[in-house]
C-alpha positions in Angstrom: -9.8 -11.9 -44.4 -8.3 -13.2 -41.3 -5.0 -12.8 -42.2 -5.7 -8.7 -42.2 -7.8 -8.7 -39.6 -5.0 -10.6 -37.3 -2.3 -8.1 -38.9 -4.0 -4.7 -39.1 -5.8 -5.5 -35.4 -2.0 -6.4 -33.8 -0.6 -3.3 -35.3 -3.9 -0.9 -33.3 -3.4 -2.7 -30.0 0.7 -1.8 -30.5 0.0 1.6 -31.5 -2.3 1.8 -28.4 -0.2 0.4 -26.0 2.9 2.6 -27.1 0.9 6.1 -27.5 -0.4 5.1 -24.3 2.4 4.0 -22.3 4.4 7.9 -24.3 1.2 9.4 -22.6 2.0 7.7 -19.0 -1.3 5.4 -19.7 -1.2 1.9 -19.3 -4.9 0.9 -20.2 -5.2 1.6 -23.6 -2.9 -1.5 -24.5 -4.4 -3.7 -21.8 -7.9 -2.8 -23.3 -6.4 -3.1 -26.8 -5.3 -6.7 -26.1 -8.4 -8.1 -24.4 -10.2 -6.5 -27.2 -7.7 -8.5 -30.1 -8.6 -11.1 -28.0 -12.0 -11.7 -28.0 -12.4 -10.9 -31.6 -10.0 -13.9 -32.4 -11.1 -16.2 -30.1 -14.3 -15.7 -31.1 -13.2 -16.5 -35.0 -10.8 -18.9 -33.6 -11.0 -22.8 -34.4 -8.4 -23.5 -31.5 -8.9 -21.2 -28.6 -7.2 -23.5 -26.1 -4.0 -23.1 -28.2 -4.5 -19.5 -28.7 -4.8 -19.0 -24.6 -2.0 -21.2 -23.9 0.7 -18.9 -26.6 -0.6 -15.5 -24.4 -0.2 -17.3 -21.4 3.4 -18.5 -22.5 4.1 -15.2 -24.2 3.3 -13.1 -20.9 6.2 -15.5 -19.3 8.1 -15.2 -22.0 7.7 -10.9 -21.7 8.3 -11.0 -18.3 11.8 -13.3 -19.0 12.7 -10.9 -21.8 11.7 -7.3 -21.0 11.9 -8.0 -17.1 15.2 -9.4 -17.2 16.3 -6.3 -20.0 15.4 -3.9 -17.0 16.8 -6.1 -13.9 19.5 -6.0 -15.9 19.8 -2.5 -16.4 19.6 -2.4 -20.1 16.7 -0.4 -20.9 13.9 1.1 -18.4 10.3 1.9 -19.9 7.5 4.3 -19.5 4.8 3.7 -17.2 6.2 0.8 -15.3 3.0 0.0 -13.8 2.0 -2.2 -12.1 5.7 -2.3 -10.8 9.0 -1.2 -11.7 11.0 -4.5 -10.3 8.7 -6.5 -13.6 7.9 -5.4 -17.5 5.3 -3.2 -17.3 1.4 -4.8 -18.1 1.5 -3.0 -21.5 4.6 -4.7 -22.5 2.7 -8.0 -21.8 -0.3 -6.9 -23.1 1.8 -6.5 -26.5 3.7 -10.0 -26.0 0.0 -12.2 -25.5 -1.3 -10.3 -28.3 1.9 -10.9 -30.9 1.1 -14.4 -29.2 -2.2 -14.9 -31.2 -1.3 -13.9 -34.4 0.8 -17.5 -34.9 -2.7 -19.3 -35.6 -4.1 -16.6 -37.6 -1.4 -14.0 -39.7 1.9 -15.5 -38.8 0.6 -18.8 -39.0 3.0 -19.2 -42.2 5.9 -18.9 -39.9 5.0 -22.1 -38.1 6.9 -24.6 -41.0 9.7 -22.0 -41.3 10.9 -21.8 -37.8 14.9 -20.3 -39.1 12.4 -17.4 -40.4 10.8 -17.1 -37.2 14.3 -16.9 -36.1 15.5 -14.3 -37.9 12.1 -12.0 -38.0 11.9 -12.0 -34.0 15.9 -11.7 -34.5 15.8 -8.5 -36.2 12.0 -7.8 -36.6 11.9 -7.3 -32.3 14.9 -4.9 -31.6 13.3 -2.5 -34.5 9.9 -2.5 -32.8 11.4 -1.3 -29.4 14.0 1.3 -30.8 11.0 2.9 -33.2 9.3 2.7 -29.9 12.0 4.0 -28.0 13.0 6.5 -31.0 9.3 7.9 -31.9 7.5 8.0 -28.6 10.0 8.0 -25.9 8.4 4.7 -23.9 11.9 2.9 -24.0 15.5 4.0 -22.6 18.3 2.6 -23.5 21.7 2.4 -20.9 24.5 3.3 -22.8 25.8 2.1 -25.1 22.2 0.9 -26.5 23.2 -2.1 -28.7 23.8 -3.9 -25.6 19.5 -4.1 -24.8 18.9 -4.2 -28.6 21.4 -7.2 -28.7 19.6 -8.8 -25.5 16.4 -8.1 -27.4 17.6 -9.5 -30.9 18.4 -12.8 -28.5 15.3 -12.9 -26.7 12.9 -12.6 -29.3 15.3 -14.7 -32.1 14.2 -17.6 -29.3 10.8 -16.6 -28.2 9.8 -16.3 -31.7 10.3 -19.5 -33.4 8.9 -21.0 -29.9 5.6 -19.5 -30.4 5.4 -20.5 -33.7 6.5 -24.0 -33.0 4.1 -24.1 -29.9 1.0 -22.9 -32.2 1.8 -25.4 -34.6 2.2 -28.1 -32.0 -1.1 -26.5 -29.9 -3.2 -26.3 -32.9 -2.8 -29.6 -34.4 -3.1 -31.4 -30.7 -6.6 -29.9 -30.9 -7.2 -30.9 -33.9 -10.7 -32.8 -34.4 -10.0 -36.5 -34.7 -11.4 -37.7 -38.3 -14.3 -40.3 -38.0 -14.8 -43.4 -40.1 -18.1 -44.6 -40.6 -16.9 -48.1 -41.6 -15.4 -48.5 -38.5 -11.9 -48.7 -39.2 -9.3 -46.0 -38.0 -8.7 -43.7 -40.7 
């Protein structure tokens, strides 16, 4: 059940954030994500590891998306709370994505060249369905220069979550107890 609950609750916050963000709105993904959020941290056995992969995934937003606008690649609706960073719903969309490596992604934390290839491909659709079906993201001309600095950012930033989770999650792991004495 938490596989679907992970998946179908990622897909309302990015629904939120991009009708929002078409509708100049930035709250509804903001509220979206804190809302994601304390549901699975409230279901989560490592919660440490899940707030360390937002807290890395907002940096890793503001490196991809911030640096697709500084460099003139793309610009997005409602660029609040500035236009010189990626806008908060962007983020709010990257530390969500974040959680779901513990929960319905957590498959992808062994298969890191899958995780390569998903964020590789999987990230430039996201923004050009966003940018195609509710107008939140310009491309420059010609476009497959952002989608191809997209298809690079998230064919790293994927597989590093995943590996992260896996690392963060296991780190936190309870250590098992021996009643004998002896180290297990």
């Amino acid at each position: 059940m938490k596989f679907w609950a992970s998946l179908i609750g990622y897909q309302l916050v990015w629904f939120a954030a991009v009708i929002g963000a078409g509708r100049g709105l930035a709250w509804p993904g903001i509220v979206g994500m804190l809302l994601y959020a304390a549901c699975q941290l409230a279901a989560a056995r490592h919660y440490q590891a899940d707030l360390s992969l937002m807290a890395t995934a907002i940096v890793l937003g503001l490196l991809v998306d911030g640096g697709l606008m500084r460099a003139g690649l793309a610009s997005y609706a409602t660029p609040w709370p500035s236009a010189a960073l990626a806008p908060a719903w962007i983020l709010a969309l990257w530390a969500t994505f974040a959680m779901t490596f513990t929960q319905s992604l957590s498959w992808l934390q062994t298969r890191l060249w899958l995780a390569v290839l998903l964020g590789g491909i999987g990230g430039p659709l996201a923004y050009l369905s966003a940018s195609r079906g509710w107008h939140v993201v310009s491309f420059a001309d010609p476009a497959w220069r952002g989608l191809l600095w997209l298809g690079i950012g998230w064919a790293l930033a994927t597989p590093a979550l995943a590996w992260l989770a896996r690392r963060w999650s296991t780190e936190a792991a309870p250590a098992a107890i021996s009643l004998q004495g002896d180290a297990p």
